[in-house]
Structure formats: structure tokens, C-alpha cells
C-alpha positions in Angstrom: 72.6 -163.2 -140.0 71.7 -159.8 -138.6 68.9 -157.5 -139.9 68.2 -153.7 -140.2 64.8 -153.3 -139.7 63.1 -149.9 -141.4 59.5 -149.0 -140.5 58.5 -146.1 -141.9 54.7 -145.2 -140.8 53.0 -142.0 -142.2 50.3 -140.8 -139.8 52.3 -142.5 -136.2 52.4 -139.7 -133.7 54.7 -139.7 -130.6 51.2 -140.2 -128.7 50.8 -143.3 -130.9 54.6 -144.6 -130.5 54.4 -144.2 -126.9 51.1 -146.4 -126.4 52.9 -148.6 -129.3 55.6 -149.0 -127.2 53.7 -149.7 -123.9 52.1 -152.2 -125.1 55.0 -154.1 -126.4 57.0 -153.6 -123.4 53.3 -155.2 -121.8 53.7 -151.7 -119.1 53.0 -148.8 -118.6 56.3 -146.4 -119.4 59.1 -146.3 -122.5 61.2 -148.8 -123.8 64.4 -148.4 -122.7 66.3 -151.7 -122.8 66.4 -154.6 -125.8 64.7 -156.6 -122.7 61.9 -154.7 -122.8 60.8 -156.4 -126.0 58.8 -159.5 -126.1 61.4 -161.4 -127.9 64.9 -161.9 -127.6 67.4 -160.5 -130.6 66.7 -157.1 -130.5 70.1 -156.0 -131.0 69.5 -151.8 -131.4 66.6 -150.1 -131.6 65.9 -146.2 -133.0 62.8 -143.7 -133.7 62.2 -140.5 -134.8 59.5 -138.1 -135.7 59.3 -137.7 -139.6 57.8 -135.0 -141.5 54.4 -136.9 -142.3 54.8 -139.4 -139.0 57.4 -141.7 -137.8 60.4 -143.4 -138.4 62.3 -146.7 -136.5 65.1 -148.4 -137.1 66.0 -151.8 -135.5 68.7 -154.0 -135.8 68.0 -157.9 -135.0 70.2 -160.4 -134.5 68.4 -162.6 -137.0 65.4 -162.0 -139.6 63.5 -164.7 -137.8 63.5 -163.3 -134.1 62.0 -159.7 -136.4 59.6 -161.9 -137.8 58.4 -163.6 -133.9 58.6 -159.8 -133.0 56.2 -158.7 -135.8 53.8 -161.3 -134.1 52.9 -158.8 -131.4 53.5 -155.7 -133.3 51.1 -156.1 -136.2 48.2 -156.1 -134.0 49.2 -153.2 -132.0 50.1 -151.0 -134.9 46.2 -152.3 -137.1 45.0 -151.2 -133.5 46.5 -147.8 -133.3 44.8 -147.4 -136.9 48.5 -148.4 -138.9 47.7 -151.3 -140.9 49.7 -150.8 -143.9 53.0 -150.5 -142.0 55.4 -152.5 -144.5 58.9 -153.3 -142.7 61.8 -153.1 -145.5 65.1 -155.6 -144.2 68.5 -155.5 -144.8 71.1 -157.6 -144.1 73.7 -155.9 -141.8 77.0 -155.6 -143.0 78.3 -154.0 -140.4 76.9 -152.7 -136.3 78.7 -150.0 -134.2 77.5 -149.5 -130.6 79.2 -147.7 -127.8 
């Protein structure tokens, strides 16, 4: 079953999301494509500044292939000095894409 996927992470920065994201794509550059991510099931993914730091929401085709995903990202985000980031899930009841 499909998840939405909400990190919400006081103190993240672009600067931070950016290095965030270079290091999971494993290059230099933005994430621009669900193969870009370590991991297969990435079905969307969103982020956006917040008043107090950042915001992202993903969609995953299964809680498991978040959970391989989380894998790589816990370590990146304790590194970028986000330790405490606690992903909430939800199961998807229904996805819209263009």
C-alpha cells in the first residue's frame, strides 16, 4: 500500500536541502527525477521552505521501500546537524499526477 511521507525539519535551510539532496542523488546537482533516489518506489516527491525550516512530502509506493530509503537519509540528515527529524506516514487513499 502506498504512503505519504511528511518530514517536517525545524532548522533545514535550502543550503542544507540542497547538500541533502546531493548526497542522496550520490551527485553533484538537484533531484529532479524519482530515479534519482537510491531506492526504487518513490512515487512523488515535494519541499518547501517553512517558517522555522523545511517541509517535504513524499509519496512511496510502499512503507517498506520509505523505510530502505530512510537507510541513507538518517545519516545524511544527523550529518547536516538534523537528528531528530521524525517522518509521520499515512496511508494514501488517493494520488493525482499530471
Amino acid at each position: 500500500m502506498a504512503v505519504v511521507v511528511i518530514l517536517e525539519m525545524p532548522g533545514m535551510t535550502q543550503e542544507k536541502y540542497e547538500q541533502s539532496a546531493e548526497k542522496v542523488a550520490g551527485r553533484p546537482g538537484p533531484v529532479k527525477s524519482p530515479a534519482d533516489w537510491p531506492v526504487a518506489g518513490l512515487v512523488s516527491h515535494t519541499s518547501a521552505p517553512t517558517d522555522d525550516g523545511w517541509l517535504v512530502v513524499d509519496v512511496w509506493e510502499s512503507e517498506e521501500a520509505f523505510r530502505q530509503f530512510g537507510e541513507t537519509l538518517v545519516p545524511i540528515l544527523r550529518e547536516l546537524g538534523l537528528p531528530d527529524v521524525q517522518p509521520r506516514t499515512y496511508p494514501v487513499f488517493n494520488v493525482v499526477t499530471r
